[in-house]
N, C-alpha and C positions, 0 to 999 in steps of 0.2 A: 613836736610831741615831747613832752617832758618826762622823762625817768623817774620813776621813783621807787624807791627799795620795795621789794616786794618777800616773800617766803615762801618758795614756791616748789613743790612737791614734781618730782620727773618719774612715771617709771620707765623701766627700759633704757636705762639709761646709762647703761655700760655701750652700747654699740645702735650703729645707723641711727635713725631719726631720731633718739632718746635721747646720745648724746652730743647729736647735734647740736640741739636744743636746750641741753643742758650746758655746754658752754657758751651756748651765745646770750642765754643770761646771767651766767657769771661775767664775762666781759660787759654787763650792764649794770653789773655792781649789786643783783638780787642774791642772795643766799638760797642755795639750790642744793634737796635733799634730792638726793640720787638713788632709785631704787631698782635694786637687782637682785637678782635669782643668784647671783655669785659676783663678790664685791672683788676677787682678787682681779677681776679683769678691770677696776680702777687700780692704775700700775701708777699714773701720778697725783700730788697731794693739791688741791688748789682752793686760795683763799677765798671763805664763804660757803664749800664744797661740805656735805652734812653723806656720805656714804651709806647706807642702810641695806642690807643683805636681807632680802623677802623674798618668796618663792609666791608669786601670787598664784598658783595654780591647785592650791592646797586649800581649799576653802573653807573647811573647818578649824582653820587655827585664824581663819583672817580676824575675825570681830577683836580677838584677844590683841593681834598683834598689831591691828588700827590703835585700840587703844594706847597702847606701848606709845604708840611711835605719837600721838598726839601731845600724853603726857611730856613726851621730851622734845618736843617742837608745838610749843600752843601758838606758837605767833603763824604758824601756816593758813595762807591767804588763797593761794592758790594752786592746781592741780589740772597737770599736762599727763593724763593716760597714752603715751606711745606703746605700753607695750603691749606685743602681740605677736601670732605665728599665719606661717605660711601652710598650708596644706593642701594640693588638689587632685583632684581624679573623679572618675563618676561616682556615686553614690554608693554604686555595691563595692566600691574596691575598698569602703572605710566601713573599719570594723564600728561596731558601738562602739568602745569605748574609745578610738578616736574622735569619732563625733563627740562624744561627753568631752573629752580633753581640747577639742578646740573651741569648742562652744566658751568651755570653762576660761580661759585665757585669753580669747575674742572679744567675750564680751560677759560672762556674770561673774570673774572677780572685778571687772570695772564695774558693774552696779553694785555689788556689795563695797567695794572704797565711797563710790559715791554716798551712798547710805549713812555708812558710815561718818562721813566726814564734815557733809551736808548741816546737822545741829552745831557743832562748833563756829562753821562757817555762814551760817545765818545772824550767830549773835554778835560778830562782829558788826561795829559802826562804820567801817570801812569797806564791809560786802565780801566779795572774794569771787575767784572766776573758774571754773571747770573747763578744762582744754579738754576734747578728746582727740585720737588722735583715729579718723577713720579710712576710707579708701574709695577709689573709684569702682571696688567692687560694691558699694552701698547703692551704686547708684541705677546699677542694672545688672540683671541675673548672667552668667556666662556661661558658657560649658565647661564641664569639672571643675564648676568654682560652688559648686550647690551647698555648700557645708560652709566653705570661708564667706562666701557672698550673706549665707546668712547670720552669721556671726556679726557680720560688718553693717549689713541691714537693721539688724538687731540694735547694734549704737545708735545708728542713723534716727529710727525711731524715738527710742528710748532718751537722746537728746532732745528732740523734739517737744516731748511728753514734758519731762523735768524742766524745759525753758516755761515750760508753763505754767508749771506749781510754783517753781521760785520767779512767778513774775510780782509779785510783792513783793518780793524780798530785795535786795542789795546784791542776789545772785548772778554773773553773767555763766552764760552756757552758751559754748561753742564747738562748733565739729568741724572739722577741716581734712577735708577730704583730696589725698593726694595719690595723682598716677601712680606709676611704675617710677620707684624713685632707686639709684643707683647705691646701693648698699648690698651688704650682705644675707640679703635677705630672699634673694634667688640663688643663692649659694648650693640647696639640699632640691631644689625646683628643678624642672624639665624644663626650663625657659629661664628668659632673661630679654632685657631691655635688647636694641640694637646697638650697632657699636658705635653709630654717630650721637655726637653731644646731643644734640635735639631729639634724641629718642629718650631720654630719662630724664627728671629732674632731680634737683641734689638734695639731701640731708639738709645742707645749708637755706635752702628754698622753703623746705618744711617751716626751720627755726624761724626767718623771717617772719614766716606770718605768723608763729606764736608768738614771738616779739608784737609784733603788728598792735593783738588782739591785749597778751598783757598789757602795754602802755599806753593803750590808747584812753581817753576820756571815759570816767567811769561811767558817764552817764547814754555813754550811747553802748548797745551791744551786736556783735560782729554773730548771728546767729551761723551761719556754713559758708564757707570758702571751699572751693572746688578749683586742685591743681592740677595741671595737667603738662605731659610735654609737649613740643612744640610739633613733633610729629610722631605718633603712635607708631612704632615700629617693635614686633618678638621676634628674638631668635631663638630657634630650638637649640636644646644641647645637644651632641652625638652622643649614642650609648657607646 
């Protein structure tokens, strides 16, 4: 599989999968615009590295500040959506506007970037690849997961739909859907992976296959990957 430089847009990409992801394609030699809700939590500088401070959860300033950020990076080819939150419990224990706010950050600032970013990335001659980054909640309803499960449903779809509009086009579209991956991301959760290795998969497993999928042959596309640990195991927190 042969490398080749690429311009490649991360959100989430201060912490867990984001920036896994985000340095395993700088050690590939891509230039990788890094975007985060809060840019000091990049503490070091590294060559290729493009840092951009966004709050995607704000979606009334998005359109303006897509534009922003295209004008100063036009060679952007491609675009790994990681970011995202955790939230669960039964359905009466979330206010509205919870629901609003994780819907919003789950999944419709990732269709509004798409949108967005989609016209530029059609007219190149080189195409370009939309990573999302979804969950094995996409793939079946759970208990107290009825809010993230749909948010994560919601990409699932939704990728699905736009692999098909852009199947003219030079567009890859892909969803990669991963367990219970060992980050901080059950941190604020009632739960958490088990303590044996085999019950999580890493950050570093994520990036793989979005390596995978960026270098692989333009002409073939990796439509969903589904990751899993090698043995499903939760443990509950103690209150």
């Amino acid at each position: 599989m042969q490398t080749i430089e690429r311009t490649v847009l991360v959100t989430g990409a201060s912490s867990g999968i984001g920036r896994a992801i985000a340095r395993k394609l700088l050690q590939q030699g891509h230039h990788v615009i890094g975007v985060s809700r809060d840019c000091s939590r990049f503490t070091r500088q590294f060559e290729g590295f493009s840092p951009v401070q966004l709050d995607l959860s704000v979606l009334s300033e998005l359109p303006q500040r897509i534009r922003e950020l295209e004008q100063r990076f036009p060679d952007i080819d491609a675009v790994v959506f990681s970011a995202g939150r955790g939230q669960f419990g039964s359905l009466e224990e979330f206010s509205y506007s919870q629901i609003e706010s994780l819907m919003t950050i789950n999944f419709t600032s990732q269709a509004f970037l798409a949108k967005a970013l989609l016209p530029s990335l059609k007219k190149r001659k080189t195409g370009g690849d939309l990573i999302f980054i979804g969950s094995e909640a996409a793939l079946k309803g759970s208990r107290k997961g009825a809010v993230y499960c749909a948010g994560k449903f919601a990409v699932r779809g939704f990728t699905q739909a736009i692999r098909e509009e852009c199947g003219k086009s030079n567009i890859r579209v892909c969803l990669i859907n991963p367990g219970m991956v060992k980050t901080a991301f059950f941190d604020q959760l009632s739960f958490e992976p088990g303590d044996d290795d085999s019950n999580a998969i890493l950050p570093e497993d994520v990036a793989e296959a979005v390596s995978y999928v960026i270098n692989s042959r333009v002409q073939m596309v990796v439509d969903e990957i589904n990751l899993s640990p090698l043995n499903k195991v939760v443990k509950f927190k103690k209150n």
